[in-house]
Structure formats: C-alpha cells, structure tokens
N, C-alpha and C positions, 0 to 999 in steps of 0.2 A: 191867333184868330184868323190872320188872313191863309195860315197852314191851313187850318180846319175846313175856312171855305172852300179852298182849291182842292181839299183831298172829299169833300161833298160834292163838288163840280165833276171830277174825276168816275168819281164810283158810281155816280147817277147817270152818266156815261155808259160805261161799262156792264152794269149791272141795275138797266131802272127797274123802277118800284113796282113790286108786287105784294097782292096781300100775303102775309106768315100765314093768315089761316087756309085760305081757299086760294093762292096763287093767281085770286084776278087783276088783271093788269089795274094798274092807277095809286093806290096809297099804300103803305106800308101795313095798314090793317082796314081791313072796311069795315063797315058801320053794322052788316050783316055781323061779321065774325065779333066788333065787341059788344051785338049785344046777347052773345054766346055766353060772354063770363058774368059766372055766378057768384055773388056774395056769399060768404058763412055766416049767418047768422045763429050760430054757435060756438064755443071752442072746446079746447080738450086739456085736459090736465097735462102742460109740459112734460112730463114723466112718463105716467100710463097709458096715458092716452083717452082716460075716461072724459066723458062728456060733458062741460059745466056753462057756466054763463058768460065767463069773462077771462077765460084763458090761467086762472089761478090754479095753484098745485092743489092736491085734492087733501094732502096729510104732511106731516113732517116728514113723515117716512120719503112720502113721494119728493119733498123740497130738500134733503139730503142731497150733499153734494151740486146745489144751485145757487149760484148768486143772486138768480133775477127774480123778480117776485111773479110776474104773469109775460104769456107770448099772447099774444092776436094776429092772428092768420087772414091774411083776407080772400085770399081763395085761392081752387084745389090745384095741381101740378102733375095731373094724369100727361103720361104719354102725348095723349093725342090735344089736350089742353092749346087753347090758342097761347092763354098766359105763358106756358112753359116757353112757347117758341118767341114768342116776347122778349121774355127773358134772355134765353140764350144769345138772341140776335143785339140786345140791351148791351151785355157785358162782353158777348165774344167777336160783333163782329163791329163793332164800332158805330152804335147805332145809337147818338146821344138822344135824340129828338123822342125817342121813343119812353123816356123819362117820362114828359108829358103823363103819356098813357098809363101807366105805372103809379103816377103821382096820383090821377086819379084816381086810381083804385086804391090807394091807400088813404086816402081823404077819407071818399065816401066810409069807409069802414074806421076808420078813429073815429069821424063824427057820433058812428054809430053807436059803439064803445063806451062815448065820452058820456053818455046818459047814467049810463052803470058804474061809471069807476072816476070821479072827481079827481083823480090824480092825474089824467090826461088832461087838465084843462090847464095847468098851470106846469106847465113841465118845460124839461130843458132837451130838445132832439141832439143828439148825439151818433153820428154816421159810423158805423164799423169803420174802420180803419186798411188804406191799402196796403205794402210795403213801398217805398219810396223807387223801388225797381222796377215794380209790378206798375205803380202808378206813368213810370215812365214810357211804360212798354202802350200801356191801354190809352194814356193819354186823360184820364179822367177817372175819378172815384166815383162807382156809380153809387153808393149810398148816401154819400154826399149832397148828388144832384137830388135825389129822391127827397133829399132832407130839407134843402132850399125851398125847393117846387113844393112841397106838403107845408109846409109855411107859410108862403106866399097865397098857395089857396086857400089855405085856411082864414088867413088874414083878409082876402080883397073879399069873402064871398059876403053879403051883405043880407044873406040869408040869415047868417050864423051871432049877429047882433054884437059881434067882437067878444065872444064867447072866449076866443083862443089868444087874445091881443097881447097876453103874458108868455105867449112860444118863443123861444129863441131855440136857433142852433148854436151848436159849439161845438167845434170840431177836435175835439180835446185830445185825442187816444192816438199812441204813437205807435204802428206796428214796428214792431226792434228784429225781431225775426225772419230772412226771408225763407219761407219754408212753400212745400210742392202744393197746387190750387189742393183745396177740402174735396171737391167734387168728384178726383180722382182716386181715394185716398178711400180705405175701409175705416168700418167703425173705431177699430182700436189703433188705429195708422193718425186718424183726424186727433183723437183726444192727446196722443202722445205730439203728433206735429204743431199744437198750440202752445201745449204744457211755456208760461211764461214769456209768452210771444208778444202781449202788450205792457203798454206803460202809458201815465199818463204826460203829457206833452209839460214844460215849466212854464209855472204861472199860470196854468190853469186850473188851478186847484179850486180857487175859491169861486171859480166861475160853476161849478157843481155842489159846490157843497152845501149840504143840508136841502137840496133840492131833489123831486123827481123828476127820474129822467128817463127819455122812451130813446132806446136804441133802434137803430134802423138798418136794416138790410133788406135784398131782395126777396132772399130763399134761406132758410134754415132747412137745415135735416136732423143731424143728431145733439144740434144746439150748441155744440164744442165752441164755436166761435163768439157766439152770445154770450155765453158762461166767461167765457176769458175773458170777454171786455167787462164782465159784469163783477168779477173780482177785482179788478184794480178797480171800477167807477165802487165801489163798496168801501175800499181801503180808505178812496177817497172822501169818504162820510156822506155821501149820496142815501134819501130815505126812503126812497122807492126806485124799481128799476122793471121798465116795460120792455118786452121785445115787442117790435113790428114789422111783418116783415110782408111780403105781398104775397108768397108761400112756402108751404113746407114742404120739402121734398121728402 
C-alpha cells in the first residue's frame, strides 16, 4: 500500500493528469468526454455476429465449440473511442483508479441485462484470471478489481432494492500457463496460446457449482480467453456461464 502511494505521488509528479479523451489539463477523464460513451443496447450473437436481445448464440451451429452461454458488451472500442484509451491506460499504464470508471459502465449495463435474463440476478462473478508473473509485473488483476467494484455497486445502490444481494465474487481460476499478452497475438496464435492454460484453483469447486456465473474481463475479441475459462468453469458443473466484458475489440 504505502509502495503504491509513493509510486501515485511519483507519477502525478511527473506526469500530472490530463484528460485520455481531449488532453484538458485536471482529471484523468472529464465529464465532457464520459458522457461521449455510449451504451449497446443491443448485442450480437458471440459467433456471427447477428443481432439479438441478450448476447445468446443464435443456433447450435453458431454455439459449436463454446462453452459460454451468452457475452454482453457494454460498449464499442473504435480507434478513436475514449473507452479504448481507458482501457489501455486501465491495464498498461498502471492506472488503478480508473476501475471506478470501468466499474461504472459495466453496472449500468448488467442492470440493464438483468431485466431479460434472471440468471444475472443470482450469479457468482468470476474475474479472468492473470498469470502469477504477469500479476507481479502489473501489480493488480484488473478484472479482479472490476469484479469487486461491480458488486460493491451493485450492492450499496439503494435504487436497485437488493435485487443483486445474492452476488458474490470468486476468484477461483488458476492461469498455469505463462503465454505472450492475446492483444499481440493473431487469430490462430490466440486460440493455440490458451489451448489449456486454465484450471481451477483447490477447494473451490463447490464454491461454483451448480451455479451461474458471469465471467468478467475488460475487452474480448476473438473470445479464446472466455472460452477457456468457460471449459474448466463447465467441467466444474457450473449451469450457466455469462461473459461481461466493457468491450469487444
């Protein structure tokens, strides 16, 4: 803790705050730029990409080769997207605070969700998983933090009538593999660099089991990583499996 303050003390130093969107001097995002980002209130079939209500696969055909049952996106990851640069600054440059803002937009859009799809109200959040190397290097799991913070709000908001009072996290998933980040990596490089990279953690078995569970990350693209957590949490006898993630690249 007292590292983290002095390397905060340090860096705001160095390099004080400006917005990621419009670079004006003062916070790390202003009020202008979030209220740029737009919610989906739509999703798409994991698979094809066709258009649906709730993020569910549209066929058997399309749910081939998937463990998970539906994704929910909460919004998009253009280029010029303030989220993207969120993101990147979230996970590459050591910007935990900015969870917060992440956590937000992941709320708002479960809440949304949770109308259409009753297996969000009672589920068990489940953070992708770092490698124990990678965790050392970044200092923090950011899906992790994303997983806390969206419980937390979910739970204090006093709008929500204790709708979600049954959330727990569990941080159950063991990455065993240290392999190259997904980000860098082509389509057929990602699927091959996961191929039985997770497991789950001992003694946490019965902490999922026969339960749904919403898995959490920032950013998906071609899903490899969801999928892999989504076969061992299957193995585990888990009865539904959400992805959530803030977007898809």
């Amino acid at each position: 803790m007292i590292f983290n303050y002095i390397k905060t003390i340090i860096l705001d130093l160095l390099f004080p705050k400006a917005c990621l969107g419009c670079q004006k001097d003062g916070d790390l995002i202003c009020t202008e730029c979030l209220n740029k980002i737009s919610f989906l209130n739509y999703q798409k079939c994991p698979s094809c990409k066709k258009l649906n209500n709730i993020g569910d696969f549209c066929s058997q055909k399309c749910k081939n080769n998937f463990y998970f049952d539906q994704l929910i996106v909460s919004t998009s990851y253009g280029k010029e997207e303030v989220v993207r640069k969120i993101i990147i600054a979230f996970k590459y440059k050591f910007s935990e605070e900015l969870a917060e803002i992440l956590g937000e937009i992941l709320k708002t859009q479960y809440v949304y969700f949770s109308q259409y799809d009753l297996h969000l109200r009672d589920a068990v959040f489940v953070p992708v998983p770092l490698h124990k190397k990678r965790l050392k290097f970044r200092g923090f799991n950011q899906s992790l933090l994303l997983a806390n913070y969206l419980k937390k709000a979910l739970n204090s908001d006093p709008l929500l009538e204790n709708i979600f009072q049954n959330i727990e996290v569990c941080d159950c998933l063991l990455r065993k593999k240290y392999s190259s980040e997904q980000a860098k990596l082509s389509r057929v490089n990602r699927l091959k660099n996961l191929t039985d990279s997770f497991s789950i953690k001992p003694d946490f078995e019965k902490a999922i089991k026969h339960k749904s569970v919403v898995l959490i990350d920032d950013v998906a693209t071609t899903c490899s990583t969801l999928n892999e957590c989504s076969k061992v949490l299957k193995k585990a006898q888990t009865t539904h499996i959400s992805g959530l993630v803030v977007a898809r690249g």
